[in-house]
C-alpha positions in Angstrom: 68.9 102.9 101.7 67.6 101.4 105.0 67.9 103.9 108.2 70.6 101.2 109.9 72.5 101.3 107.0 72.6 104.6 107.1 73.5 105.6 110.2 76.3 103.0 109.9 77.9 104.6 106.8 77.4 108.3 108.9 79.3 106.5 111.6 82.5 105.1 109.7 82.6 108.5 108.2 82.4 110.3 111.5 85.2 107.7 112.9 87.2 107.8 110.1 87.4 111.5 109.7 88.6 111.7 113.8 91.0 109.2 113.2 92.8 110.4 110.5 92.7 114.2 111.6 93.7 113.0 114.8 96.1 116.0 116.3 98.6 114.7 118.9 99.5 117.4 120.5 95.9 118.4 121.6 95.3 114.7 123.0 98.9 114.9 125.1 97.5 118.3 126.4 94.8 116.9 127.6 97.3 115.4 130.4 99.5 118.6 130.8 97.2 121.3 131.8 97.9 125.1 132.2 101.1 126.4 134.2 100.6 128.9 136.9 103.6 130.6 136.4 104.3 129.7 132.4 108.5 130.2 131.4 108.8 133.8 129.8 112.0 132.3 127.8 110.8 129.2 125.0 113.5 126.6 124.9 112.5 125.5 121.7 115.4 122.4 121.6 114.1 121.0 124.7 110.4 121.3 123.9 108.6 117.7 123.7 106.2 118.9 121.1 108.5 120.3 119.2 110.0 117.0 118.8 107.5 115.1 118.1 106.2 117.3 115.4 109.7 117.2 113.9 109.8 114.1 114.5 106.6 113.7 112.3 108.4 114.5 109.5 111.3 111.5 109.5 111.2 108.1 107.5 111.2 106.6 110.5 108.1 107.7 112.4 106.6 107.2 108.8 107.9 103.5 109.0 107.2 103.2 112.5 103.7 104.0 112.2 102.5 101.8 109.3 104.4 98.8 111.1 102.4 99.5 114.1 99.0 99.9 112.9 99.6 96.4 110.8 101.0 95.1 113.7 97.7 96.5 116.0 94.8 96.4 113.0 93.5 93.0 114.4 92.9 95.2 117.6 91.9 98.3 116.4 89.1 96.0 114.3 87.4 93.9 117.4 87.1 97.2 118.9 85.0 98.6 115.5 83.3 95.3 115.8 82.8 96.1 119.8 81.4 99.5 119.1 79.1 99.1 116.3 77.8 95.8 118.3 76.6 97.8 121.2 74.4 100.2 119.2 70.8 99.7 118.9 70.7 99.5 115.4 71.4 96.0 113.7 74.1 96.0 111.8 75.8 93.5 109.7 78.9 93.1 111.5 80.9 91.9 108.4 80.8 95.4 107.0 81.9 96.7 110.3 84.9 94.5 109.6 85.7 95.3 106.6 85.4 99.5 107.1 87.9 98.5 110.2 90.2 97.1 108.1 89.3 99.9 104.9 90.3 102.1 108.2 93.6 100.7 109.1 95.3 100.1 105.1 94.7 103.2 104.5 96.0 105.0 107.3 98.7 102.9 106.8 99.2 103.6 103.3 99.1 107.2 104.3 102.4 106.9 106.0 104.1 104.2 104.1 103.3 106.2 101.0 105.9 109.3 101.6 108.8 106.5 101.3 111.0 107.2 98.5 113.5 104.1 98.1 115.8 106.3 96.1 116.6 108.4 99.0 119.4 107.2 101.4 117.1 108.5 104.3 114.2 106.8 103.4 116.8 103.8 103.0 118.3 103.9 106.2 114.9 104.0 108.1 113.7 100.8 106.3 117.2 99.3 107.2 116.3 100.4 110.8 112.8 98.2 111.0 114.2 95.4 108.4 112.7 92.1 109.7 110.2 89.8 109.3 107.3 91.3 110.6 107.7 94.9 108.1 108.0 92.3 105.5 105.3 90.2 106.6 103.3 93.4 106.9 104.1 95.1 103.1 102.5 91.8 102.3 99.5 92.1 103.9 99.0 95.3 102.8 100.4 94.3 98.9 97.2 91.8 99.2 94.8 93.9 100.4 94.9 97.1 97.6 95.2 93.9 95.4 91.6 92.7 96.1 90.6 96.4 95.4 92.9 96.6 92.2 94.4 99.5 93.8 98.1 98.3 91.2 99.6 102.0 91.9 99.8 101.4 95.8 100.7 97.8 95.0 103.5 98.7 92.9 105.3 101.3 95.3 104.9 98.4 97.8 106.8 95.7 95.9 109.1 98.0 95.5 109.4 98.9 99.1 109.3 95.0 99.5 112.4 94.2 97.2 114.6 96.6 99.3 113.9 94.8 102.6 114.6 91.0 101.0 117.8 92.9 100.0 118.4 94.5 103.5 117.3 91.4 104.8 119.8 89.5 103.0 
């Protein structure tokens, strides 16, 4: 294996890895910083991170966040492409692409994956983002694990798909 090559399978790792281990709460405290005088009583309700880490744990932010990455992967893939073009290393900018894309479907599958159709929660968020664009985008992602013959993702996405022509309906 050539030393370009190389470095650029190192790097998708590397990118990948922060990306999906991402941890919210230490990039938002990056903007809080340290109180002087910190409360000595925790209001747990109104905490922001609690929340959000609750929050986490709902269809909806589930939903939410594979529609969004779909919605952003064109994005998110010219800046790969941006990246990987500005290192001294040639690199063959069609595989940048396509680890861009490997990046985004799978994150997105990550999230989209915890929907169980049989549960009226998991129903009620998908009625909450029914339209076009979630359909639009569980067909982009049904064609994608297709080309990789990934039928087990495929399957729980048709699924996912014939509930929103219903809702849709």
């Amino acid at each position: 294996m050539n030393t370009s090559r190389s470095v650029f399978i190192s790097a998708i790792e590397t990118f990948y890895a922060i990306f999906i281990y991402m941890d919210v709460n230490k990039i938002f405290g990056l903007f809080g910083g340290q109180e002087e005088n910190p409360k000595p009583d925790f209001d747990q309700e109104n905490d922001m991170s609690y929340l959000l880490e609750d929050f986490k744990k709902h269809p909806l932010f589930w939903i939410g966040m594979f529609k969004k990455l779909l919605h952003n992967h064109r994005t998110f893939n010219r800046k790969v492409m941006n990246f990987f073009s500005k290192m001294d290393e040639e690199l063959d900018l069609y595989d940048v692409e396509q680890a861009g894309e490997f990046v985004v479907y799978n994150r997105a599958w990550f999230w989209i994956s915890k929907i169980d159709i049989q549960v009226s929660s998991h129903q009620d968020a998908l009625l909450h983002y029914a339209d076009e664009y979630l359909l639009t985008y569980i067909k982009f992602a049904i064609s994608y694990f297709e080309e990789f013959e990934e039928y087990e993702k495929c399957a729980q996405l048709v699924k996912i798909q014939n509930l929103l022509k219903e809702l849709l309906n």
